[in-house]
TIRO-2110 file (N, C-alpha, C; in Angstrom, 1 decimal):
// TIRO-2110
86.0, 109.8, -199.1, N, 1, A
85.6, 108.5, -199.3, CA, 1, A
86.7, 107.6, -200.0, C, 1, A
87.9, 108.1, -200.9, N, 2, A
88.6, 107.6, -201.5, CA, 2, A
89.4, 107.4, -200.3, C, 2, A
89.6, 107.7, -199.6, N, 3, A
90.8, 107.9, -198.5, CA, 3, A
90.2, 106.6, -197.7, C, 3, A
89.1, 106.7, -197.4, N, 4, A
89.1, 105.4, -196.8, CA, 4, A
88.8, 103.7, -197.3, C, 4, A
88.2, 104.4, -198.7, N, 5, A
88.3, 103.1, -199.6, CA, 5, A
90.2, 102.9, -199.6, C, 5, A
90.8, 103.3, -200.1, N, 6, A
92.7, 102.7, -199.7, CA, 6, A
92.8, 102.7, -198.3, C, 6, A
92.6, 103.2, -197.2, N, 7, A
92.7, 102.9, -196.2, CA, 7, A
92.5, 101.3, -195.6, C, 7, A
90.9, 100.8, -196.4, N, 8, A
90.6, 99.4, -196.3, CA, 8, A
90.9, 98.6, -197.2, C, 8, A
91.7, 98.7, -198.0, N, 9, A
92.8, 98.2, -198.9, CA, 9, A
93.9, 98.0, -198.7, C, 9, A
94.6, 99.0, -197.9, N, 10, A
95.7, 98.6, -197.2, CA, 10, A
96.3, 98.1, -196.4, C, 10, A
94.6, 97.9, -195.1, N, 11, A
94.6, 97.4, -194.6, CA, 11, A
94.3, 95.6, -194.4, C, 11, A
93.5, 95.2, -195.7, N, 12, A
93.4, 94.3, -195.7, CA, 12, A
94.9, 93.5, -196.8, C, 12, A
95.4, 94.0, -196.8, N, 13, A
96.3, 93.5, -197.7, CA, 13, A
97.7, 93.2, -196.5, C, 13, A
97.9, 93.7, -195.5, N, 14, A
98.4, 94.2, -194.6, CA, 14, A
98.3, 92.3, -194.0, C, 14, A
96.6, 92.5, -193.1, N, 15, A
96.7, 91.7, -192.6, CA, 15, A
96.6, 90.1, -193.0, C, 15, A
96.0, 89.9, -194.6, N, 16, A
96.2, 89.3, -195.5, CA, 16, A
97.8, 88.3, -195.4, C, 16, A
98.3, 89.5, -195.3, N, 17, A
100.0, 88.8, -195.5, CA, 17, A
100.5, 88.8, -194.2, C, 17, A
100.1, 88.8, -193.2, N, 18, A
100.2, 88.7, -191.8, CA, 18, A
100.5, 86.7, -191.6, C, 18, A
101.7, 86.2, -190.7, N, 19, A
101.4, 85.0, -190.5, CA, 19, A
101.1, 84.9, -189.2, C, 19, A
100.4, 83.9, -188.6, N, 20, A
100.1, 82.7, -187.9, CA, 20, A
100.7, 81.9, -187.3, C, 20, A
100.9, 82.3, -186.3, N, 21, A
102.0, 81.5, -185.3, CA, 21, A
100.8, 80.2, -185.2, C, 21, A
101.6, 79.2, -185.4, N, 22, A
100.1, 77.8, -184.8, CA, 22, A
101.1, 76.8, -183.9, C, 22, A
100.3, 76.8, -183.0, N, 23, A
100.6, 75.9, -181.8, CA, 23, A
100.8, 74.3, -182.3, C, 23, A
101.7, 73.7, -181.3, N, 24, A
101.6, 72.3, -181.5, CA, 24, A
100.4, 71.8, -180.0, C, 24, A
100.0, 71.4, -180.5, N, 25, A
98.7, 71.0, -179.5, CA, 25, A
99.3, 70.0, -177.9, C, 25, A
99.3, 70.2, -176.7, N, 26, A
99.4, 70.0, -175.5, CA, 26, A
99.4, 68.8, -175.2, C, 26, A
100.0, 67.5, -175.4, N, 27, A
99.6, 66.2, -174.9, CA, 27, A
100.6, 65.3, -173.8, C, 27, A
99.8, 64.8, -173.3, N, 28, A
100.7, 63.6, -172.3, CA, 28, A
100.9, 62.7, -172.9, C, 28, A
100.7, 62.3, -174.2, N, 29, A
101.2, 61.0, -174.3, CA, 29, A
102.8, 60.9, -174.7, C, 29, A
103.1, 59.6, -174.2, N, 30, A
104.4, 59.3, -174.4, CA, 30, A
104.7, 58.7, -172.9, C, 30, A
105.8, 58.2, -172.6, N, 31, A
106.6, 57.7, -171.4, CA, 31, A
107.5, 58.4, -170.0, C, 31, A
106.7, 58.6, -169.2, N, 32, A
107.2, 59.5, -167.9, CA, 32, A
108.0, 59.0, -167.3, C, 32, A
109.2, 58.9, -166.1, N, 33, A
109.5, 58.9, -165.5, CA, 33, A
109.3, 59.0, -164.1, C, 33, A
108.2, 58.7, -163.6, N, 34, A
107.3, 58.5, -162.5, CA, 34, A
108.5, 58.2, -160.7, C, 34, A
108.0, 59.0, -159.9, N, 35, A
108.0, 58.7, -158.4, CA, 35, A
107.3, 59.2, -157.1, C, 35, A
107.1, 58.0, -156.8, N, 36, A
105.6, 58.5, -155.6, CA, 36, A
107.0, 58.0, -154.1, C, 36, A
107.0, 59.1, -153.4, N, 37, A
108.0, 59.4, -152.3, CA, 37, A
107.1, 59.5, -151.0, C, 37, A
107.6, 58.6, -150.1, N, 38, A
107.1, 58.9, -148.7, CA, 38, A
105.7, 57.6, -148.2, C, 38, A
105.6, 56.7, -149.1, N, 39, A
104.7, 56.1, -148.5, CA, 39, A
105.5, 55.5, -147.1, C, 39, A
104.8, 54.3, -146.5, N, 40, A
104.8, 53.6, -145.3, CA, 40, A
106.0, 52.4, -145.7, C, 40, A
105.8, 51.8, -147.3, N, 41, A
106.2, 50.7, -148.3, CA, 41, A
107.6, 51.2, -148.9, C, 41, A
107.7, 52.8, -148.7, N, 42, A
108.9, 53.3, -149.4, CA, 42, A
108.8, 54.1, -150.6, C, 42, A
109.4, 54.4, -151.2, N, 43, A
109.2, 55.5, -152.7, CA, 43, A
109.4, 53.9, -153.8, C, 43, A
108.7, 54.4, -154.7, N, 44, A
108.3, 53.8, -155.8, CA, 44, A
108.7, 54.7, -156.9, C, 44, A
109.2, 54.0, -157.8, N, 45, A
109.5, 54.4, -159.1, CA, 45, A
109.6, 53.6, -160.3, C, 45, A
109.0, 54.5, -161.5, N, 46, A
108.7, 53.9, -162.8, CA, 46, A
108.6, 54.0, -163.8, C, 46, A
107.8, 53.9, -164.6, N, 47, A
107.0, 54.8, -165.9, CA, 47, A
106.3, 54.7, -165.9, C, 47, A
105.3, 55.8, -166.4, N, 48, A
103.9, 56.0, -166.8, CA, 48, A
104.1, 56.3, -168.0, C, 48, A
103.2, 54.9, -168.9, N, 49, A
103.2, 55.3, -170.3, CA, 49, A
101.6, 55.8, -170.8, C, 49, A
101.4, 56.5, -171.2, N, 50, A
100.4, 57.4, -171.6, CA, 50, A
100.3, 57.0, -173.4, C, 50, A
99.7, 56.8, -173.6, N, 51, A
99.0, 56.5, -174.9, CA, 51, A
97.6, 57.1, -175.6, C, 51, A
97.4, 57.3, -176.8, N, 52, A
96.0, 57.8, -177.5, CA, 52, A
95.5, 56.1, -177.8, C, 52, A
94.1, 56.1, -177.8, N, 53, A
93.2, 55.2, -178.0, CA, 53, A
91.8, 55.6, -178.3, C, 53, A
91.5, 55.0, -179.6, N, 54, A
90.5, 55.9, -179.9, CA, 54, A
89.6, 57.2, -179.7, C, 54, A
90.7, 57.8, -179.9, N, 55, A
90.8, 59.4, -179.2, CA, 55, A
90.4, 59.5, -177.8, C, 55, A
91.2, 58.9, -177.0, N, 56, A
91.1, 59.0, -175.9, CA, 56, A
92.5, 58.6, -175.4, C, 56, A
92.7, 59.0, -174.1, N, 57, A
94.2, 58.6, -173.3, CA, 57, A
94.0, 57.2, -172.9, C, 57, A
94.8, 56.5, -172.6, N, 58, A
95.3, 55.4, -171.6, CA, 58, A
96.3, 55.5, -171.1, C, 58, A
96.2, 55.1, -170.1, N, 59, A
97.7, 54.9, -168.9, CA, 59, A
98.2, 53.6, -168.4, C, 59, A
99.0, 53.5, -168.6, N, 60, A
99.5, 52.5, -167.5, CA, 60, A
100.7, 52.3, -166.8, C, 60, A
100.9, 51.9, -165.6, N, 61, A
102.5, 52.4, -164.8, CA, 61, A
103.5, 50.7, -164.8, C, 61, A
104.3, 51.2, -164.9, N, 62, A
105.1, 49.7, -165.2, CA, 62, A
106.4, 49.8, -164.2, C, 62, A
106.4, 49.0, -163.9, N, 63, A
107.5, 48.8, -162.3, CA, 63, A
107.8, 47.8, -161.9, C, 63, A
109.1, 47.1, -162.0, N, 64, A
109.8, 46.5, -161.6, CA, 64, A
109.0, 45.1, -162.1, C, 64, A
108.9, 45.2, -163.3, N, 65, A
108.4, 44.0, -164.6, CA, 65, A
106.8, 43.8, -164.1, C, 65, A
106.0, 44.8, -163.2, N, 66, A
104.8, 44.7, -163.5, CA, 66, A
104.5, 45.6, -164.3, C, 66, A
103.1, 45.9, -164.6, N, 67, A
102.2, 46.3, -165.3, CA, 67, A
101.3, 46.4, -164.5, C, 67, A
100.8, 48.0, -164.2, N, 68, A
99.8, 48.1, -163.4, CA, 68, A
98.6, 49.6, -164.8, C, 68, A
97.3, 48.7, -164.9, N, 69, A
96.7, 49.2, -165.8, CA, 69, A
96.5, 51.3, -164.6, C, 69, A
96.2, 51.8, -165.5, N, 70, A
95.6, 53.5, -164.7, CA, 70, A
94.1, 53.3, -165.5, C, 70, A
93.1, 52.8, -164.6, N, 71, A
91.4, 53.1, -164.9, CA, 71, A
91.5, 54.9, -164.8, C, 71, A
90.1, 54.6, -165.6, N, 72, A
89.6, 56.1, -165.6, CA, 72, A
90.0, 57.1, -165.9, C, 72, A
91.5, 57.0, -166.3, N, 73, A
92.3, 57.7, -167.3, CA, 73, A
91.7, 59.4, -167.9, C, 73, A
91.9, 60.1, -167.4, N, 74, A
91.7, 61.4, -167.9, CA, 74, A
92.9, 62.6, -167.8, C, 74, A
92.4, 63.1, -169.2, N, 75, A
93.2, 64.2, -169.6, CA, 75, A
92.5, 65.5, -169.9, C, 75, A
92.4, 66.6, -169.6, N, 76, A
92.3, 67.8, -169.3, CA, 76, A
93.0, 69.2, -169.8, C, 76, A
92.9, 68.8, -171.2, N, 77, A
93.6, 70.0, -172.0, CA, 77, A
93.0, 71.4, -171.2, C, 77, A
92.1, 71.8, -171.1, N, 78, A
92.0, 73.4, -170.8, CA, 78, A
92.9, 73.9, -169.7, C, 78, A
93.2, 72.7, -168.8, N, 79, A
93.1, 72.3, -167.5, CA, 79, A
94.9, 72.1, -166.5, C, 79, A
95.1, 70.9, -167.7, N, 80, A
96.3, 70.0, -167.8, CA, 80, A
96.0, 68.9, -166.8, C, 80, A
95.1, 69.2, -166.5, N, 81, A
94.6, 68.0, -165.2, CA, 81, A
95.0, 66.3, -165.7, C, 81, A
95.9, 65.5, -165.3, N, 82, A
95.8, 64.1, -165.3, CA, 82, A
95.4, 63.4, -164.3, C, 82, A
94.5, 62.4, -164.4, N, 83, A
94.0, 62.0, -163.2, CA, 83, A
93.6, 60.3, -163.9, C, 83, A
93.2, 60.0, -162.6, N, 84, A
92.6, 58.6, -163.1, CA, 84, A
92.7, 57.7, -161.7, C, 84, A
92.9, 56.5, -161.7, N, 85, A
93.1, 55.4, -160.4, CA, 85, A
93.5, 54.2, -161.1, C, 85, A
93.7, 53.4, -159.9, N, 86, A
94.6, 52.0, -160.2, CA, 86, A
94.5, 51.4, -159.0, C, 86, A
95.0, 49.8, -159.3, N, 87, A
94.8, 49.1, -157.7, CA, 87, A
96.1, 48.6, -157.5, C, 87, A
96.8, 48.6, -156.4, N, 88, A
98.1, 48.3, -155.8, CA, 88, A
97.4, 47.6, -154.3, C, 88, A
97.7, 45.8, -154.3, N, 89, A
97.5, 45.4, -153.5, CA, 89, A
96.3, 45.6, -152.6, C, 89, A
95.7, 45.2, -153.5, N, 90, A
94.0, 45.8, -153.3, CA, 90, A
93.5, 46.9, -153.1, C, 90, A
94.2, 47.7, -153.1, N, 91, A
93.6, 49.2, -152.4, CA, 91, A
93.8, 50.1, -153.6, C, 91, A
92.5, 50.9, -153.8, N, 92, A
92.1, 51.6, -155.5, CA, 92, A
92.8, 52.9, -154.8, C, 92, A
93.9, 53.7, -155.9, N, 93, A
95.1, 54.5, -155.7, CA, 93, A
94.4, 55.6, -156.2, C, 93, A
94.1, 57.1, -155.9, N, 94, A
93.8, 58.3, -156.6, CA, 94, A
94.9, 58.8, -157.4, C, 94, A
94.3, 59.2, -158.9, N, 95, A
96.2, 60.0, -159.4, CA, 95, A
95.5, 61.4, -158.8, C, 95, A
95.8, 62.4, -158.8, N, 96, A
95.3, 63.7, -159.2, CA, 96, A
96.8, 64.5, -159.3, C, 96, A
97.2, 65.5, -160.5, N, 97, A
98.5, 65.7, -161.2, CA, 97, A
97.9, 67.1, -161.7, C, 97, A
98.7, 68.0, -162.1, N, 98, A
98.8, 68.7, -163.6, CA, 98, A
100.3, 68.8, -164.2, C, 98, A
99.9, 68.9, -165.7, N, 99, A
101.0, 68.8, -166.2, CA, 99, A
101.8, 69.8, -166.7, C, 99, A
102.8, 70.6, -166.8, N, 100, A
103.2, 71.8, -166.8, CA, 100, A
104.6, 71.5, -167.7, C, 100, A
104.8, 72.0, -169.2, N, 101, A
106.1, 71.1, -170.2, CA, 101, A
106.1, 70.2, -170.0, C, 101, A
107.3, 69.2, -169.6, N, 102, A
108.1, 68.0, -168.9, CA, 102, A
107.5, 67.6, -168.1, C, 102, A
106.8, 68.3, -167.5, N, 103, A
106.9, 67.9, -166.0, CA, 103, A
105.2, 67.6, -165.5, C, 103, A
104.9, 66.0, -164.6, N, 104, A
103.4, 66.0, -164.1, CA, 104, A
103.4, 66.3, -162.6, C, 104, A
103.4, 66.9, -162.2, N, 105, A
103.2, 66.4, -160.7, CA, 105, A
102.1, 66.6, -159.8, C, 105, A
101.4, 66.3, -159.0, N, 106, A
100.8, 65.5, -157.9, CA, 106, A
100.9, 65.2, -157.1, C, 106, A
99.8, 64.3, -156.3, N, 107, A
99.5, 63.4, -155.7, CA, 107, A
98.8, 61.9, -155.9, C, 107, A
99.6, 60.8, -155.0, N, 108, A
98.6, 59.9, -155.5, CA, 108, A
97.9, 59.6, -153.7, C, 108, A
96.7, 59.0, -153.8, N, 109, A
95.8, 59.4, -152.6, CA, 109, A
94.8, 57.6, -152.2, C, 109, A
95.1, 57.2, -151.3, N, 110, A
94.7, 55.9, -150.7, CA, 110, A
94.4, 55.9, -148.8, C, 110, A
93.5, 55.5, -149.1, N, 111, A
93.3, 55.3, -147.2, CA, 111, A
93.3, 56.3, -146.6, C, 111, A
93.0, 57.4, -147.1, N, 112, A
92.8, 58.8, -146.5, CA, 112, A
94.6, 59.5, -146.0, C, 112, A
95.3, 58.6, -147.0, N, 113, A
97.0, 58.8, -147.2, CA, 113, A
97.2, 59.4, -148.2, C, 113, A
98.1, 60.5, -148.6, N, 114, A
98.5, 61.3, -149.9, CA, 114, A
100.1, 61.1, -149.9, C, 114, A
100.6, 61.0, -150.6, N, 115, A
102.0, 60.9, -151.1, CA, 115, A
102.5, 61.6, -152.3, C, 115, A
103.2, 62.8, -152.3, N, 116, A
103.9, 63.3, -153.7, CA, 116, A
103.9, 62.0, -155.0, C, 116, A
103.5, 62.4, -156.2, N, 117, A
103.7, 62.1, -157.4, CA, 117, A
104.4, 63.1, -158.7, C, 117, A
105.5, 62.7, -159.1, N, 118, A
106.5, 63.5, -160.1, CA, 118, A
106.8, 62.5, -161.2, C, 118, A
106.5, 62.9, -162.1, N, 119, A
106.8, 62.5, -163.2, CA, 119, A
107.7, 63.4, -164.1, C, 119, A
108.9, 63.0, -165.4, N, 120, A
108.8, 63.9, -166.0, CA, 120, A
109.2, 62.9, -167.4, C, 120, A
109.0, 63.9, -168.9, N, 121, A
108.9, 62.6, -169.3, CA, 121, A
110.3, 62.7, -170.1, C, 121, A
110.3, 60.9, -170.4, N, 122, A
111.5, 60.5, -170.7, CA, 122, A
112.3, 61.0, -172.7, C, 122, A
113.1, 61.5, -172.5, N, 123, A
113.7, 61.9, -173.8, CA, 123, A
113.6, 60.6, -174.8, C, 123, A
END
C-alpha cells in the first residue's frame, strides 16, 4: 500500500510540473493576396481582406480601386473551409476555398463556370 501511495505521489507531482504546449488559434483574418485565373474576362487579381466583426468574419475583395463586399462570409475552424459569395457585374460569384498556413485556395463558381482561386496572405 505504501508503494503505491508514492507511486501516486510521484506521479502526480511528475505530471503537475509537466508544461502545455498551447496553440495560437487558426484565423483568416488579415489581408490575402488573391487570383482567380482562367476566366473568359481574364485573371483577376487582388486582396481579400478578411476581418473579425462581432465575432464573426467579414470579407471583402478590393481591386483595381473597387470594393467588392464577400456576403455570407463564412469561416470553418474544424474545417478551414472559407466560403461565402459576391456580385461581379450582376452575376452572384460562389467562393468555396480551404485554408492551409499561408495559403487559401479554391474555387470561385458562376454560371455553371468554375475558375481556380489562390490566395496567400500578405506579410
Amino acid at each position: 500500500m505504501k508503494k503505491l501511495f508514492v507511486f501516486m505521489i510521484t506521479a502526480l507531482v511528475i505530471t503537475s510540473c509537466a508544461t502545455t504546449k498551447t496553440s495560437k488559434a487558426v484565423s483568416p483574418a488579415g489581408s490575402w493576396d488573391y487570383t482567380i485565373t482562367g476566366t473568359p474576362e481574364g485573371d483577376f487579381f487582388g486582396v481579400l481582406d478578411i476581418a473579425t466583426q462581432d465575432k464573426n468574419y467579414v470579407a471583402k475583395m478590393l481591386a483595381s480601386g473597387s470594393e467588392i463586399p464577400v456576403n455570407n462570409f463564412i469561416w470553418e475552424a474544424a474545417t478551414s473551409k472559407v466560403g461565402g459569395d459576391f456580385n461581379y457585374s450582376g452575376y452572384t460569384v460562389y467562393l468555396d476555398a480551404s485554408m492551409a498556413g499561408e495559403a487559401i485556395t479554391g474555387s470561385v463558381t458562376t454560371e455553371g463556370m468554375s475558375f481556380p482561386f489562390k490566395a496567400t496572405r500578405k506579410k
